[in-house]
N, C-alpha and C positions, 0 to 999 in steps of 0.2 A: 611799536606796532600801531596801526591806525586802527582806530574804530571799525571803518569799513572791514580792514584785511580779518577783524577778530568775529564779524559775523557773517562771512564769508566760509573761514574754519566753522564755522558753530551750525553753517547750514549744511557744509558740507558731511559733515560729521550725524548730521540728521538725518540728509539722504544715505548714507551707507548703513544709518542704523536701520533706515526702512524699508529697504532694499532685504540687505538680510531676514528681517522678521517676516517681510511678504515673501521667501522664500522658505524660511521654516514653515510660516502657515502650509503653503501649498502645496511644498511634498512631502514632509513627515508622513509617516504610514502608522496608523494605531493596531494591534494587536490585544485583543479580551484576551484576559485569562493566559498570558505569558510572559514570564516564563511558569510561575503556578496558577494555580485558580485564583481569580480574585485582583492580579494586580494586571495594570491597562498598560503596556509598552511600548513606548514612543520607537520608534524605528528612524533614526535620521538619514541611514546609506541613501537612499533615493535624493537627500538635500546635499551630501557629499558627491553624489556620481555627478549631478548636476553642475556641469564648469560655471554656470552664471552664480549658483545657491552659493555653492564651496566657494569661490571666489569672496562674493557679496560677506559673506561668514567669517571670513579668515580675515576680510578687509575691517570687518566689526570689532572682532575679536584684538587685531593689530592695535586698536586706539587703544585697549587699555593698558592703565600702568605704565606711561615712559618713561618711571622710573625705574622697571625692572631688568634687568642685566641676564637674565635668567629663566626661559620658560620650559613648565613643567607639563607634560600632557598628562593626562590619566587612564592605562590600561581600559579600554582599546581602542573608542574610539578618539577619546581624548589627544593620544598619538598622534592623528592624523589633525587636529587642528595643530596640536604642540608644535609637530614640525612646521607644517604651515603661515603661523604665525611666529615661529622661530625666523624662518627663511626671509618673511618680509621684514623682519624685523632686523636684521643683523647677528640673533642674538643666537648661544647654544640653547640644545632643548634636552632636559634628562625623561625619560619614561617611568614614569611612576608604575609599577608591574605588580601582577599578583601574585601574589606566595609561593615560593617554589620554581620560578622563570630566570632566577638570579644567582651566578654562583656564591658561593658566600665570601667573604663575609656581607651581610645584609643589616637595614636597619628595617625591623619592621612595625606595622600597627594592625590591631584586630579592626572591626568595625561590625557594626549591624547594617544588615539592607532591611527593604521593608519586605520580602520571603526566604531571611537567613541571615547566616556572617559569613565574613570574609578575610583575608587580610592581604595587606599593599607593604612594597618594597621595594628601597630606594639603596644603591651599592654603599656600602660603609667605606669604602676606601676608592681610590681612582679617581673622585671627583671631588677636587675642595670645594665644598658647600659652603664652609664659616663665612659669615659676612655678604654670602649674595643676595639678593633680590630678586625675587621668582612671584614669577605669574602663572600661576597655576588653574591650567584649563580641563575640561570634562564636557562630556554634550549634555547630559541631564544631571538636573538636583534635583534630588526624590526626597528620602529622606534625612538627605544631606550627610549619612555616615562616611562616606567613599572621600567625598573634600576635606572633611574635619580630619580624616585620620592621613591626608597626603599631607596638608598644612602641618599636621602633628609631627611627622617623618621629617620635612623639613626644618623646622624648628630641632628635631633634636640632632640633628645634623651642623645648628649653628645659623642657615641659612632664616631671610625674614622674609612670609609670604609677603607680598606688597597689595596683592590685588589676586580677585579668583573671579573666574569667569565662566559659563556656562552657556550654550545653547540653547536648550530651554529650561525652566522653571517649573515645577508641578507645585507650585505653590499652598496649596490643599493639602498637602505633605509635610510641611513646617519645617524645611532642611537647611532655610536662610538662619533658625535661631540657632541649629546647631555651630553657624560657624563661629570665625574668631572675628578677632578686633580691623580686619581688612573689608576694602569694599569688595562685595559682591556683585559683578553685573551678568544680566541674563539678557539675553535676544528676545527671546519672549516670557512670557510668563501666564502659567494659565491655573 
């Protein structure tokens, strides 16, 4: 590959990151005080309804991990990247669900949010896990409990997260130290 063709990819890969981000900035919807008092929630539906936003997003999202074989979205709206970067991708996409959505058998994990707990669940049988490589997406890292405990699912399942990716980043939140040994990338980070 020439030099030229490598910073070609490298600009290219710049503009779809910036594309994206100036469409997380402009139509995220913020909410005080919801779901309890006290915590600020990012609303992304208006950067999904948007064909340019969800396009630009899903085309972000696409670059990471080519060496994942496997993407995993995260109950609910993760889903809608999951599949969407499943479809460009080539790749299956499993739904990481929450508690009780799954018949059983299930593998599950608890987690903390930052106003409550939770827990997420991935099917114990039907799908061999052992050995794949999963890119495990979500629209927000808050306080990062909701990705540690999918990566955690997956892992006992056999599979290796490869890479997690998020829409945006509350940064102020500290949800990057809860994860594992994979890189984390966010659209934006605030």
């Amino acid at each position: 590959m020439s030099k030229h063709t490598m910073t070609e990819t490298a600009e290219t890969a710049g503009e779809r990151s910036t594309r994206a981000a100036e469409a997380v900035e402009r139509l995220t919807r913020w909410h005080d005080d919801f779901p309890t008092p006290g915590v600020r929630f990012a609303d992304l539906t208006p950067v999904f309804a948007d064909a340019v936003g969800f396009h630009a997003v899903i085309d972000h999202l696409g670059d990471v991990a080519a060496d994942a074989d496997l993407v995993a979205g995260v109950d609910a709206r993760g889903f809608l990247l999951g599949a969407g970067v499943a479809a460009v991708r080539g790749t299956g996409v499993v739904a990481v669900r929450k508690a009780g959505k799954l018949p059983p058998p299930v593998l599950s994990r608890e987690y903390t949010l930052e106003y409550g707990s939770a827990a997420l669940e991935i099917p114990a049988d039907g799908i061999d896990l052992a050995g794949r490589r999963v890119l495990l997406l979500d629209d927000v890292l808050a306080t990062g409990g909701t990705l540690a405990a999918a990566a955690e699912l997956f892992a006992s399942a056999g599979a290796q997260v490869v890479a997690a990716a998020v829409v945006l980043e509350l940064s102020f939140l500290n949800g990057r130290a809860r994860q594992g040994d994979y890189p984390l990338t966010s659209i934006v980070r605030r």
